[in-house]
C-alpha positions, -999 to 999 in steps of 0.1 A, spaced: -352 791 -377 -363 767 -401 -355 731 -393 -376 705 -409 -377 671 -391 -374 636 -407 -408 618 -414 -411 587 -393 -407 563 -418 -370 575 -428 -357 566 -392 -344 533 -384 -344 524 -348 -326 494 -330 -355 486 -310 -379 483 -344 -353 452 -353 -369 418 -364 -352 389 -379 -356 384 -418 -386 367 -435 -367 352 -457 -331 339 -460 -314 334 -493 -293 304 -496 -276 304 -527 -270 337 -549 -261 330 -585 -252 363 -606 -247 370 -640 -227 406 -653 -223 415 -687 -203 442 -683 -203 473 -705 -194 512 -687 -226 526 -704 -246 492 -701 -242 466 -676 -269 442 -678 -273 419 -648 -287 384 -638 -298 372 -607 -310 338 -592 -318 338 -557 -326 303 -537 -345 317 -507 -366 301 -479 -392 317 -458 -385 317 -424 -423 308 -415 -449 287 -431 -471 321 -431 -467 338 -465 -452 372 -461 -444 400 -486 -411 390 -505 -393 428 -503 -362 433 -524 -344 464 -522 -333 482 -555 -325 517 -567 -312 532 -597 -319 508 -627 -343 498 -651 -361 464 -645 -360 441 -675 -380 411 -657 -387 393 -629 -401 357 -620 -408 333 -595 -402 298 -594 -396 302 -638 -428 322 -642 -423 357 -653 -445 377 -632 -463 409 -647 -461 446 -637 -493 439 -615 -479 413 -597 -453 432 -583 -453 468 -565 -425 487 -580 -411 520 -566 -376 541 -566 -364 521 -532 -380 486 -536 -398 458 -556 -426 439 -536 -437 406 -543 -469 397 -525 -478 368 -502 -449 341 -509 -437 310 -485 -419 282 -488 -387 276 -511 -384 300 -541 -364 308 -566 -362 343 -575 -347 351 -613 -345 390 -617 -328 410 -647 -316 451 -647 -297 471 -668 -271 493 -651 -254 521 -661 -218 523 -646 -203 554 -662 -236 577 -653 -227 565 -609 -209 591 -595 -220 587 -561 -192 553 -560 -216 531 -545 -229 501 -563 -211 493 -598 -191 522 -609 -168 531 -638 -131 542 -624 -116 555 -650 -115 528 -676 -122 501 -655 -151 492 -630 -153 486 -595 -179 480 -569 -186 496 -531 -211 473 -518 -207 488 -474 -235 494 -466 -260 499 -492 -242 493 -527 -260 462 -535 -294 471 -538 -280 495 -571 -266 465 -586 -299 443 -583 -333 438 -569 -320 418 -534 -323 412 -498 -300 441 -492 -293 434 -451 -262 420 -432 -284 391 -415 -293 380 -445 -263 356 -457 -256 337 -489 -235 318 -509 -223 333 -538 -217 322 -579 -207 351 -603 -203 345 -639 -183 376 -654 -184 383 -691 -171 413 -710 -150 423 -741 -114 406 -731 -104 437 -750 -123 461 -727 -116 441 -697 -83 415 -694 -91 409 -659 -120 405 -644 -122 395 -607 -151 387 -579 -151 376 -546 -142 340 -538 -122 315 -557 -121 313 -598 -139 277 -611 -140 282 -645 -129 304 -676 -139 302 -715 -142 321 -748 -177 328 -760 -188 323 -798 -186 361 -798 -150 364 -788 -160 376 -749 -146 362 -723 -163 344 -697 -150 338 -662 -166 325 -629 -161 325 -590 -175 308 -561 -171 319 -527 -182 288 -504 -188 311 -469 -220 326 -466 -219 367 -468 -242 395 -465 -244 414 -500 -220 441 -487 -191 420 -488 -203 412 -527 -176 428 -549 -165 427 -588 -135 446 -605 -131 444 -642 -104 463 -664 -72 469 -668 -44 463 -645 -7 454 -636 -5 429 -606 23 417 -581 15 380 -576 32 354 -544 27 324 -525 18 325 -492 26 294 -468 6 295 -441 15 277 -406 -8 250 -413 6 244 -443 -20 254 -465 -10 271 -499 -28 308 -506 -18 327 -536 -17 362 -531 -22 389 -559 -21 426 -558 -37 451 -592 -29 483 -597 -49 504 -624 -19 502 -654 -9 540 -649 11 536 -614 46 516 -614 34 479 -595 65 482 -575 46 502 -552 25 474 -542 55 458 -522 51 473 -491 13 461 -492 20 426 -502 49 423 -472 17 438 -451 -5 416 -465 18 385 -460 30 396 -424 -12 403 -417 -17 369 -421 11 352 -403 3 374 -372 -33 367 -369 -25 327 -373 -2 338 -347 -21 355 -325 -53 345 -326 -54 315 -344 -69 323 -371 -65 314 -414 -71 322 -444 -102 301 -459 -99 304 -497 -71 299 -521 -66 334 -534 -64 365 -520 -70 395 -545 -66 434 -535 -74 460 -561 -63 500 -560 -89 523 -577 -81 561 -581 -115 568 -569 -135 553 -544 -152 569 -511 -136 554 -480 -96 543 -475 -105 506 -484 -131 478 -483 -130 440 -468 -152 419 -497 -146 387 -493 -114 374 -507 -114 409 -528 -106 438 -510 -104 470 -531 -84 499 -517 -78 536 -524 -51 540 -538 -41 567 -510 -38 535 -487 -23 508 -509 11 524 -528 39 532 -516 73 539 -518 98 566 -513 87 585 -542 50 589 -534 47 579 -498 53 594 -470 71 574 -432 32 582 -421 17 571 -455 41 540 -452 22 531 -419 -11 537 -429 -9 514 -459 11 492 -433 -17 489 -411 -46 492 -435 -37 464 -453 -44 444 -418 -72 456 -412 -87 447 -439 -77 413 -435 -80 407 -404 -118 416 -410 -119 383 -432 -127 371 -397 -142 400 -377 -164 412 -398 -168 386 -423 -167 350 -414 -188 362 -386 -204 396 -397 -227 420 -376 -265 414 -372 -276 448 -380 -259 480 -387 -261 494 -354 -234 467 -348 -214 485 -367 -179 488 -339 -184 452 -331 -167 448 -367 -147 481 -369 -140 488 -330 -127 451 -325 -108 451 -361 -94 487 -355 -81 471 -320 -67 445 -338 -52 467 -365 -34 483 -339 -18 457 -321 -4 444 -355 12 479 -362 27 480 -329 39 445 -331 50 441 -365 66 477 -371 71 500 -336 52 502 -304 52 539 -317 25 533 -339 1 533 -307 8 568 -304 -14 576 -340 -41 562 -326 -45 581 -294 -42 615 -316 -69 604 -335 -92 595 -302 -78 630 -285 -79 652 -315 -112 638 -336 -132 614 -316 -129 638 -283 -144 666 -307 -169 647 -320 -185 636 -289 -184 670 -280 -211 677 -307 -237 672 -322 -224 647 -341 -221 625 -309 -237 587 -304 -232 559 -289 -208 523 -298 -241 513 -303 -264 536 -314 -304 536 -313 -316 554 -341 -303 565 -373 -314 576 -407 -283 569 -431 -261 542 -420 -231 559 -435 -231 585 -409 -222 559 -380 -197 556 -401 -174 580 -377 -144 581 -353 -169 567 -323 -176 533 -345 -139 529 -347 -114 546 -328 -133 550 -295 -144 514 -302 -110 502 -307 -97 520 -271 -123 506 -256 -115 468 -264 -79 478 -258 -91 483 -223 -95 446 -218 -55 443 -221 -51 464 -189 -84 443 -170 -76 408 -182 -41 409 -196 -32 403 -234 -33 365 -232 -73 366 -211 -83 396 -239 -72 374 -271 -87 339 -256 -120 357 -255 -118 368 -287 -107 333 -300 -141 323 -286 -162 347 -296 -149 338 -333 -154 302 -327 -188 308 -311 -204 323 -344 -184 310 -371 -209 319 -401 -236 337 -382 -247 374 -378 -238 388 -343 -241 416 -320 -219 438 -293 -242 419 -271 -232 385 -282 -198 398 -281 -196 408 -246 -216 378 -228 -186 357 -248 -160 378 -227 -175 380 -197 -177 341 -198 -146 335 -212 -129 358 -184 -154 352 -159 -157 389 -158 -187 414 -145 -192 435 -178 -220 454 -162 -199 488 -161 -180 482 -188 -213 472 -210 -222 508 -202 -193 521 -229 -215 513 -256 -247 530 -244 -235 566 -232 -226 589 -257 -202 612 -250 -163 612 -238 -160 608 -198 -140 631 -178 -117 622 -148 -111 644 -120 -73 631 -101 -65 646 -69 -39 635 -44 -33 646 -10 2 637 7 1 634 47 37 642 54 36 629 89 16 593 83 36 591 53 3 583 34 -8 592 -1 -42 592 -8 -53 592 -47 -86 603 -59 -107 598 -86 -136 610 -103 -162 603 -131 -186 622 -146 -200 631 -181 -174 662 -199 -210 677 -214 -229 690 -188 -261 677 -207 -253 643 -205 -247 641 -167 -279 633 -161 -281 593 -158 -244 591 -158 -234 557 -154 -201 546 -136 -178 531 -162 -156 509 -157 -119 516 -167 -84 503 -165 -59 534 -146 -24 529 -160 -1 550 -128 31 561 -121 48 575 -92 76 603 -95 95 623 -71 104 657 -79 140 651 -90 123 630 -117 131 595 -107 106 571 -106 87 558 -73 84 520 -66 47 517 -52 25 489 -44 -14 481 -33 -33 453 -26 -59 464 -51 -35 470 -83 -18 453 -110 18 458 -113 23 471 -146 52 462 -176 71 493 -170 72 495 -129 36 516 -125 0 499 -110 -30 491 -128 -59 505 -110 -95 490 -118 -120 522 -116 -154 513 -112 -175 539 -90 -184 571 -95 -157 582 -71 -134 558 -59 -95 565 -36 -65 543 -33 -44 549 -3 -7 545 -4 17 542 27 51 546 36 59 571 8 91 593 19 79 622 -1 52 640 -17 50 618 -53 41 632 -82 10 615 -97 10 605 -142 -24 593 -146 -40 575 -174 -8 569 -188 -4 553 -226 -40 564 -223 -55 535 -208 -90 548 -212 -110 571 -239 -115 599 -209 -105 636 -204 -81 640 -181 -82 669 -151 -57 671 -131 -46 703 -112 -6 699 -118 14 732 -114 37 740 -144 67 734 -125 47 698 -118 39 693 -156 76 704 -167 86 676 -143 68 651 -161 73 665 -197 110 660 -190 112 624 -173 83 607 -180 89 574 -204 54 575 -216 51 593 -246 10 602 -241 20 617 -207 47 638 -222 19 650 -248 -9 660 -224 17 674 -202 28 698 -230 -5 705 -243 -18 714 -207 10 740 -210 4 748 -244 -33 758 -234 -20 777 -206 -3 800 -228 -30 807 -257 -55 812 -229 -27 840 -221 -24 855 -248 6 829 -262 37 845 -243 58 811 -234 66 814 -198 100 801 -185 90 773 -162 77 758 -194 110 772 -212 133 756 -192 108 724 -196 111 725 -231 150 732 -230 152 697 -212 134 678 -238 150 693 -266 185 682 -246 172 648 -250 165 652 -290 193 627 -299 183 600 -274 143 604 -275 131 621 -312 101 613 -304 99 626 -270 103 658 -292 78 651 -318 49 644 -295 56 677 -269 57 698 -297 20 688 -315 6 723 -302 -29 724 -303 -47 732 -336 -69 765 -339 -103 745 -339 -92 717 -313 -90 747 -288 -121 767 -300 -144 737 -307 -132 712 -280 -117 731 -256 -139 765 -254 -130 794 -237 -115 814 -265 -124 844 -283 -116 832 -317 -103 864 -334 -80 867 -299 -67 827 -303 -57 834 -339 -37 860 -327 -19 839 -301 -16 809 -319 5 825 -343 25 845 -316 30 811 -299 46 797 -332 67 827 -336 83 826 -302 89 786 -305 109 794 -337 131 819 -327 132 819 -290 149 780 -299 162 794 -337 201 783 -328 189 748 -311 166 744 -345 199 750 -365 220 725 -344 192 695 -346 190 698 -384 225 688 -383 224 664 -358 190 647 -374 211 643 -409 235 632 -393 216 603 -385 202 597 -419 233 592 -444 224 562 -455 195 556 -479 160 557 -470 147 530 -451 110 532 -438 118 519 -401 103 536 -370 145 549 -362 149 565 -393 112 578 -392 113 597 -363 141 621 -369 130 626 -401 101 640 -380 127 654 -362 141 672 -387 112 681 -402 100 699 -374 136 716 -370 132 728 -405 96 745 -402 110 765 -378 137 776 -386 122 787 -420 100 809 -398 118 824 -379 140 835 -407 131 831 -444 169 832 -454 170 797 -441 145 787 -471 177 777 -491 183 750 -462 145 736 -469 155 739 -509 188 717 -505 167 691 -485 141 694 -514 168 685 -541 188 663 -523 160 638 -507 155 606 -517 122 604 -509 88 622 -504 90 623 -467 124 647 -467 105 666 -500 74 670 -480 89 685 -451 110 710 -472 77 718 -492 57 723 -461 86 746 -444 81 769 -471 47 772 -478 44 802 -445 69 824 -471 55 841 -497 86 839 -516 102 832 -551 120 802 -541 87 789 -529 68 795 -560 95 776 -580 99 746 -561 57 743 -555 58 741 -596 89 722 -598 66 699 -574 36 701 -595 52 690 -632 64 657 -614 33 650 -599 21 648 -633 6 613 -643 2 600 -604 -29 613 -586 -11 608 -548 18 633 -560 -9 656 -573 -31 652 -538 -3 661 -522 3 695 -548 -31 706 -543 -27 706 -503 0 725 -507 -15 748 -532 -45 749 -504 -20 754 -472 4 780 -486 6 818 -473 -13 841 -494 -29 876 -490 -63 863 -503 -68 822 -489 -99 819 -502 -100 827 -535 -69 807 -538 -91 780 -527 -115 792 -555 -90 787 -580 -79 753 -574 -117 741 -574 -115 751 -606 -85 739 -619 -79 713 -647 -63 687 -627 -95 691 -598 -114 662 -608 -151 664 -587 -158 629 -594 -126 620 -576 -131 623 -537 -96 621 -526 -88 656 -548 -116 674 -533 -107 664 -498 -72 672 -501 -77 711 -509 -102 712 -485 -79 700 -459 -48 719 -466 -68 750 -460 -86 744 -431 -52 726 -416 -36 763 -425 -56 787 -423 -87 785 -393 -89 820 -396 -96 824 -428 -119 795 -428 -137 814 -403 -140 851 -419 -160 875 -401 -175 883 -440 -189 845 -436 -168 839 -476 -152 808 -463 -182 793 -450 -203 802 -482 -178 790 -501 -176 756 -484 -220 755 -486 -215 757 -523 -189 731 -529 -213 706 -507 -246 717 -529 -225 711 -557 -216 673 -545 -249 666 -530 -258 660 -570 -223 641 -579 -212 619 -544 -232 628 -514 -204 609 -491 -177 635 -501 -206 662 -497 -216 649 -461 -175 649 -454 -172 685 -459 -201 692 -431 -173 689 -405 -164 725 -407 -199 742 -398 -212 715 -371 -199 732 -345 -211 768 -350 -222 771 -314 -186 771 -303 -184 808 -320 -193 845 -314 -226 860 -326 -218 872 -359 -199 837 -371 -224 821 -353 -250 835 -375 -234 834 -409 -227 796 -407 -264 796 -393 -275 808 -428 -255 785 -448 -268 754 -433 -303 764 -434 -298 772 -472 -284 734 -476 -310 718 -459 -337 735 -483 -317 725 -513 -296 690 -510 -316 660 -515 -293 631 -500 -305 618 -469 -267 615 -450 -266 654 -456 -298 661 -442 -293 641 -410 -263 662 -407 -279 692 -408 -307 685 -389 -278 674 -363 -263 704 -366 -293 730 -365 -311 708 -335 
């Protein structure tokens, strides 16, 4: 099998890292802007970091070099080496100043990275590499600098034009352009450099901080999309900044604050420095185009980003290998803020993504480590590792130190490095002084790849009265055992007895915990607590709120794990609870057994008092969670059940569906409020509704009335979604009753084409087909291109995974096709053939064939790491 390996020079490895030769000072840019023609100025003050000359090497790709000089002489073309990644100054020392001028072609970038046309207006995406395709530069995060950019355009063209940092100055030109200029006074790397010029329509405050300081606050939206769907991002924004004065102590440094929404850009959003540019999928809302979970994710978004102005920013990472000391400790803090600021619930989102994404990812080949050794594009550490394991893993600190130890060391770490490039190393020493803590185990997080897997035991002397827990770590893949190193790891426990009352416990060794369990600190290999004068045998939750990114075995009886479903107050215990069970029963062939039944009776008894309890027992496990991450399945055979499984959930509980509708609206009369309450029964109801609609279609008309009559996307979404399993003509009619008014907003039209994607029909795929090429399927945009995508592989696995191999083809062409217009989207869409060893022979081999024909024709480098991941 062909799989050609990368040439030494294209891998970067952590070890090879050595400190800059240079340092740049002062930056002073020059744009004048144009979509076809963007010519560009640069001044660079730098200083060698020796008094041996060195080679001066400044990173550039994709643009034409009008001239360059050195110290005010113009240099020649034989002064200078010039190739497609660099320009190469020989033998230089001392101070310099560096003058360089490109031309740049906006409109022609369709990869999004650099300076880019959106639409009519321009944007930048700088993370991690942009820079170096706006201008010749140092193009590194160690390397930091302070920043003057001079914008001039056609006022015309481009009413507003914005950079990073405060605006100085403003004028008219002879010619009628506008000139405008900003100076950011705290030293960046050039990927926090940003620009946006265009058109826009902006919500503007003040924002008082605690210290008294004045910060006005401004939000753009590109002209087409109402700006009263910025207000839920500008109460974020404002509520972001209170809490982490709050918290951890820590303000805003300049006096504006700009965000800007493009249409099409390549991740959810970016920090820049005092200009943080979002897609648009995670900056608007309302009730008409966002969804309760879209509400939260532009809710918690928004924070992140700005809480990055400190981690991440005022003290940025040294290399990019660093990468989750910036997004692991933001994502944590992001977190906190959601569940502070709008429900503890929030939390809950968070684990899904660790349990259903990060779990499967470092289960293949795919996998690495918080901090990994070697890479060959930087955007592919971009992944669920870098944040959301990194993120539970700092969250551990909570359950070691406590919240007020955990946010001190932070505090200090911030203060330590103030201005400076740092590393999870630097990090970590900070904590372990700050908390006078051995980090040794937990260090050993961020260099094994790979999720750990827990085995609990219990054995209950009846006669001594003695329960003795057990506990045991090892690596889940058998081919990482080897040099398996203890980790260190908060146990969050909780004692029941059988009637499904709780158990008052203590030990000398534990923490009590908030809600009357133990904190266990786990540190061996295999470690046991013993427990005395316990009446009864207890029943044993584990790992509850998940305390720590592990799999969880634990050899509970369904009768055992019905207990818990039904009493437990931790909503993670209730889930892995249920989907043990759930598991159960598609390993059996998806008949629902009546010990979970009756289980399942008793949470949906407690529907009114806990919706949520309801919500998170009945998240069955996807098609490719239990094929790819769980194993053990013939696939053809798991379809099968899955879809039995559904069936019998819908009409085995068809009445109870019925009665919870009502009772769900009846809890919703008044208008829509986005508020965790009203939230989850609208989940509530949603999930009522789905399946009652399948177990029988005449209760489409229910999911039509809720269609008409909603107030908001959330309650249309739901009805939509109900329906899409029915062929039927009611479902045609309100799917294009949905389309012509999503007309003129791209979210509304995201939302049509994952529909379009999802929806029952006798031939998926070239469904799929058709809405590639439909007039509204934009290939420039990636948020259009992802959205069909995921709609059919959320709906139908099975036809994603055709014996004929169709699906998979059909996915290889759409990524050779991107590969030449946004390699990130391209390298996006690899997700469904990476894990073609989890399937029989003949799907094995047909995915085989497509990924060896992409690696002999796709030229981006992130794709080609991929595949060589995938075919190792």
């Amino acid at each position: 099998m062909h799989n050609a390996r990368p040439s030494e020079d294209t891998i970067m490895r952590l070890e090879d890292y050595k400190a800059p030769a240079f340092l740049v000072p002062q930056t002073i840019l020059r744009f004048d802007l144009d979509h076809q023609k963007t010519t560009v100025e640069a001044t660079f003050h730098i200083q060698s970091c020796t008094d041996t000359p060195a080679d001066l090497v400044l990173d550039g790709e994709d643009m034409r070099l009008e001239s360059i000089a050195v110290n005010g002489k113009e240099l020649a073309s034989q002064d200078y080496t010039l190739t497609e990644k660099s320009l190469t100054i020989p033998s230089l020392s001392g101070k310099l100043v560096i003058t360089c001028k490109v031309i740049i072609s906006p409109r022609e970038n369709s990869a999004l990275s650099g300076l880019y046309s959106s639409g009519e207006n321009l944007c930048t995406q700088c993370e991690s590499h942009g820079f170096r395709r706006i201008v010749y530069s140092i193009d590194r995060p160690d390397v930091l600098s302070v920043y003057q950019v001079t914008l001039v355009a056609d006022p015309k063209e481009f009413p507003s034009m914005l950079a990073n940092g405060d605006q100085v100055a403003e004028t008219t030109l002879a010619d009628g352009r506008k000139q405008v200029t900003f100076v950011d006074p705290a030293p960046k790397p050039s990927y926090l450099f940003a620009l946006v010029a265009g058109s826009f329509v902006s919500r503007e405050e003040t924002y008082e901080a605690s210290d008294g300081r004045k910060h006005h606050l401004a939000i753009h939206l590109p002209k087409q999309y109402p700006i009263g769907q910025a207000d839920v991002a500008m109460q974020a924004l404002k509520q972001s900044m209170r809490w982490d004065e709050e918290t951890y102590g820590c303000f805003y440094d300049l006096d504006s604050f700009h965000i800007v929404a493009m249409p099409d850009f390549n991740f959810g959003a970016m920090e820049n420095k005092g200009l943080n540019i979002f897609n648009t999928s995670t900056l608007l809302a309302d009730p008409k185009v966002a969804t309760d979970a879209s509400h939260l994710r532009v809710h918690t978004v928004v924070g992140h980003e700005y809480f990055h102005n400190w981690t991440g920013n005022r003290v940025t990472v040294r290399d990019w290998f660093q990468i989750s000391l910036k997004e692991g400790l933001t994502t944590y803090r992001e977190m906190c803020f959601g569940m502070d600021t709008y429900s503890p619930l929030a939390r809950l989102d968070y684990i899904f993504d660790l349990v259903d994404r990060q779990f499967a990812e470092d289960d293949g080949p795919s996998a690495h480590e918080l901090l990994p050794k070697t890479a060959e594009s930087i955007e592919n550490l971009y992944t669920a590792t870098t944040y959301t394991k990194g993120a539970e893993v700092l969250r551990m600190l909570e359950d070691l130190l406590g919240h007020d130890k955990a946010c001190a060391a932070v505090r200090a770490y911030l203060a330590k490095y103030d201005g400076q490039a740092a590393t999870i190393q630097d990090f970590l020493e900070v904590v372990a002084e700050t908390a006078n803590m051995d980090m040794q185990g937990f260090l050993a997080w961020y260099h094994q790849k790979g999720t750990p897997c827990v085995e609990v035991s219990q054995y209950y002397d009846p006669i001594g009265r003695v329960c003795t827990l057990r506990l045991v770590q090892k690596a889940a893949r058998a081919d990482l055992q080897e040099g398996y190193h203890a980790l260190m790891m908060p146990v969050r426990i909780k004692f029941w007895r059988k009637s499904g009352q709780p158990m008052q416990l203590n030990h000398a060794a534990a923490k009590p915990d908030k809600d009357g369990g133990l904190v266990l600190t786990f540190t061996q290999t295999t470690q046991t607590w013993t427990f005395h004068n316990i009446a009864e045998e207890p029943i044993v939750s584990a790992f509850r709120g998940l305390s720590a990114p592990v799999l969880i075995k634990q050899n509970l009886d369904k009768t055992t794990r019905g207990i818990l479903m039904g009493c437990e107050d931790d909503l993670f215990s209730r889930f892995q609870q249920a989907r043990f069970c759930w598991l159960d029963i598609l390993h059996e062939g998806g008949e629902i057994d009546e010990q979970t039944a009756q289980a399942i009776d008793r949470v949906l008894d407690q529907a009114l008092d806990q919706p949520e309890a309801v919500d998170v027992v009945f998240r069955l496990p996807e098609i490719t969670y239990c094929q790819e991450t769980v194993g053990g399945f013939d696939f053809d055979a798991l379809c099968q059940a899955h879809k039995k499984l559904k069936d019998q959930i819908a009409s085995r509980w068809q009445e109870k569906w019925y009665t919870l509708i009502q009772q769900a609206s009846a809890q919703l009369t008044k208008p829509y409020t986005w508020n965790a309450h009203q939230a989850a029964f609208r989940r509530l109801r949603a999930l009522a509704l789905a399946n009652l609609v399948r177990a029988d279609a005449k209760y489409i008309c229910q999911a039509e009335n809720l269609y008409r009559e909603a107030d908001n996307i959330t309650d249309q979404m739901a009805a939509l979604v109900a329906v899409i399993g029915r062929d039927s003509q009611k479902t045609q009619f309100m799917l294009e009753d949905f389309y012509q008014k999503a007309q003129g907003h791209d979210l509304q039209m995201d939302r049509w084409f994952w529909l379009q994607a999802g929806r029952t029909s006798p031939a998926p795929i070239e469904e799929i087909k058709k809405l590639l090429t439909h007039k509204s399927c934009d290939w420039r945009r990636p948020n259009r291109i992802m959205t069909v995508f995921a709609g059919w592989l959320s709906q139908h696995a099975g036809s994603v995974h055709d014996k004929s191999g169709q699906g998979y083809e059909m996915i290889g062409e759409t990524i050779k096709k991107l590969d030449t217009i946004n390699p990130s989207t391209a390298c996006r869409l690899m997700k469904p053939l990476m894990r073609w060893t989890c399937y029989d022979a003949d799907r094995k081999m047909a995915m085989q064939k497509v990924l060896v024909s992409l690696q002999e024709q796709v030229s981006a480098t992130n794709l080609q790491e991929k595949l060589r991941q995938a075919l190792a």
